[in-house]
Structures are given as structure tokens and as C-alpha cells.
N, C-alpha and C positions, 0 to 999 in steps of 0.2 A: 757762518756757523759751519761747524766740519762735522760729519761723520763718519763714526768708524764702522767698521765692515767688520765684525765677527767672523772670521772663519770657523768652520764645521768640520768635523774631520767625517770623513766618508763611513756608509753605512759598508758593513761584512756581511757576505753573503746570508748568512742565517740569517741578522736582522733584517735583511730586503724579503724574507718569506715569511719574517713574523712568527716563526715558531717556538722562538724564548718567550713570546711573549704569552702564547696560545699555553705552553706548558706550565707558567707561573701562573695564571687563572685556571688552569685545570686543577693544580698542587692545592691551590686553595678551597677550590671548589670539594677536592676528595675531604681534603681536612675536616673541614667543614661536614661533611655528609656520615663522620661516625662518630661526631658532639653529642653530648645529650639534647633534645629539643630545650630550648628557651622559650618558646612561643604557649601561652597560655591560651585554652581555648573559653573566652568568655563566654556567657554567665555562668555556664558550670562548675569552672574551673576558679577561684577568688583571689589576688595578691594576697598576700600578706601584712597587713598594713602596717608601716610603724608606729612607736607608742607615739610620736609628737608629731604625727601630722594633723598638720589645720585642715578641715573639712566644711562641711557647710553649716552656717548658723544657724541655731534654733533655738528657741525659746522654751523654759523647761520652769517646772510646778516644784510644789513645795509637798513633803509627804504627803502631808493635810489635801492635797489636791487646789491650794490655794494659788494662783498669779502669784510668781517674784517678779514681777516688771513692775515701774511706780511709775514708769512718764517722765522719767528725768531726762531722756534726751542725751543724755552725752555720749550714749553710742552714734547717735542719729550726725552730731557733729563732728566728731572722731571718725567718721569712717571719711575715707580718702576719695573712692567713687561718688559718694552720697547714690550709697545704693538702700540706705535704711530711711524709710519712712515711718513717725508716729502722729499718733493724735491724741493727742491727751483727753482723757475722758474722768468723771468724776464718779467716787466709790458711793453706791445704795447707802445709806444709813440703818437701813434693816439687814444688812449682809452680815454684822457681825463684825466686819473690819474699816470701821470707821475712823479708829485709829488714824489708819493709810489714808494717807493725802490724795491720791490720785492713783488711777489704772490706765493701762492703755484701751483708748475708745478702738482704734484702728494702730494697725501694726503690720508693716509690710516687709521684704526686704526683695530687692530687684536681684534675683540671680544671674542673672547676665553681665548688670555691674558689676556684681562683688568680688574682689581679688583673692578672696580668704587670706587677710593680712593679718586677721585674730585680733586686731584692736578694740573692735566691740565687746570681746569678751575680757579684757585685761581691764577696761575701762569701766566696766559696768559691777557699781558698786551693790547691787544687790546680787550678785553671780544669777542672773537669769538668764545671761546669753551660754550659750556651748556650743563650741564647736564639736558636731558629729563626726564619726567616725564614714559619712556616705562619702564616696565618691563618683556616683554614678546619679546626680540632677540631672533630669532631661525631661525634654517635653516639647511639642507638637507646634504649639503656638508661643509667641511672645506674651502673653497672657499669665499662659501657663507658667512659665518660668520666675513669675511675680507670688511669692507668698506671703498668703494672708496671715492674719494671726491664729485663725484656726490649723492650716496647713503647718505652723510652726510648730504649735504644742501636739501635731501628732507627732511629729519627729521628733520633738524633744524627747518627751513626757515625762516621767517623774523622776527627777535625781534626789537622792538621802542630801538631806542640809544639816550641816555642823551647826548652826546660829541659829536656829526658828526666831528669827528676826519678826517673821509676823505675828508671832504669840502675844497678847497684849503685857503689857508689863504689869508685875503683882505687885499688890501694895506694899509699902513698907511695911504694914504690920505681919504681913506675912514671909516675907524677906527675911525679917532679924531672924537669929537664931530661939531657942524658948532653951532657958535657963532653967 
């Protein structure tokens, strides 16, 4: 096997004292030093958020102050980490929404898994998931970073709904029009 041998062509005195080089870090450096600051001083100071960014998941109420979650689980299987825990639990008969098949018993979601890939919310056919506008979840413990279903519905909390899906349905008699 043969190797070739690169020749180099020799260094000029300037470049043997490194002063081209010293002077192109300095050129940058001045540039540099009458920019406008870019550096934001957080928490004082807030980005901008844009209108589509995915943030963190929460779970949001109906005006009425009613649960839109039913327990259907498709976020829970749709999500890619399986960062969404549920437990299905069963609605009071004296609550008035007996209607509804089912509530969530427990409702978790692991923020240290979650990617915010927004699937749970594109998936979830009662719109009770939303992605928030936070970008600043943190917390102390591993514990912490696990939210319950109550920590959800504070972040959510109440969004205007187009459908009052939970409204019971009115009779036909009242439906038709009156002649």
C-alpha cells in the first residue's frame, strides 16, 4: 500500500506570529460589540410566542364548568412516548350527566416523556386535550413533573366550546319547529 506525502507550502512570516489571525477575532469581536443585544433577560423579560407552537398538554372544562374527557383512551394510545396515563371511572347518576358514559377516574400525563408532538390533541375527539401556550414546566422532583388531573384542569381551565356536546339532547317534540 503507498502513501502520498502532501506537501505544505511554508508558513510567511505574519502567519508564524499569528497576527492575521488575532486581528480577524478581534474584527469580529468589535462587530459584534455595537449589535443590538439578542440575549433576553428571563423571567422578566418573555419570547414572543408563535401562533402554532405546541406546548404543554392540558385538559380544559366546558363553559358549564363540566369535564370534556369521556375515558376513551385514544390519546392514551396515540401518544408515542406513552407519556398519557388514564383510568376510566364511572359518571354519579345524580350529577345530572348521566347521559355520559364515563369520566376520567385518574388522569395523568408524564412530562418528562412528552415530546409535544400534539397528537393527543388532533386525536381527541371531544377537544378536551389543548396544547398551552407554557413553555416554562419545571419542577424539583420527578414526582413533580407528573400531572395529575387536577394540576391539568388548572392549566387548562375553561375554553368557549362551539358543540355543548354535553347538553342533553331535546326531545323531538321540542326540536320540530311550531307551525
Amino acid at each position: 500500500m503507498a502513501t502520498k506525502v502532501v506537501d505544505r507550502r511554508p508558513l510567511s512570516w505574519a502567519e508564524k506570529t499569528y497576527i492575521p489571525q488575532i486581528l480577524s477575532g478581534l474584527r469580529i469581536t468589535f462587530r459584534k460589540m455595537f449589535n443590538p443585544v439578542v440575549t433576553l433577560e428571563y423571567p422578566e423579560q418573555r419570547p414572543t410566542i408563535p401562533d402554532n407552537y405546541r406546548g404543554v398538554p392540558t385538559l380544559v372544562k366546558d363553559p358549564h364548568g363540566r369535564e370534556k374527557c369521556v375515558s376513551c383512551q385514544l390519546c392514551e394510545f396515540v401518544c408515542p412516548p406513552k407519556a398519557i396515563r388514564i383510568t376510566p371511572g364511572s359518571i354519579d347518576e345524580a350529577s345530572g350527566n348521566e347521559h355520559i358514559e364515563k369520566a376520567p377516574k385518574d388522569f395523568e400525563i408524564n412530562m418528562l416523556r412528552c415530546i409535544y408532538c400534539g397528537l393527543c390533541q388532533e386525536v381527541c375527539p371531544e377537544e378536551a386535550i389543548v396544547l398551552q401556550d407554557i413553555f416554562s414546566a419545571n419542577g424539583y422532583t420527578r414526582q413533580e413533573m407528573v400531572y395529575n388531573k387536577k394540576k391539568l384542569y388548572e392549566l387548562g381551565g375553561t375554553l368557549p366550546d362551539k358543540h355543548f356536546k354535553w347538553d342533553k339532547k331535546k326531545k323531538a317534540s321540542e326540536q320540530a319547529p311550531s307551525h
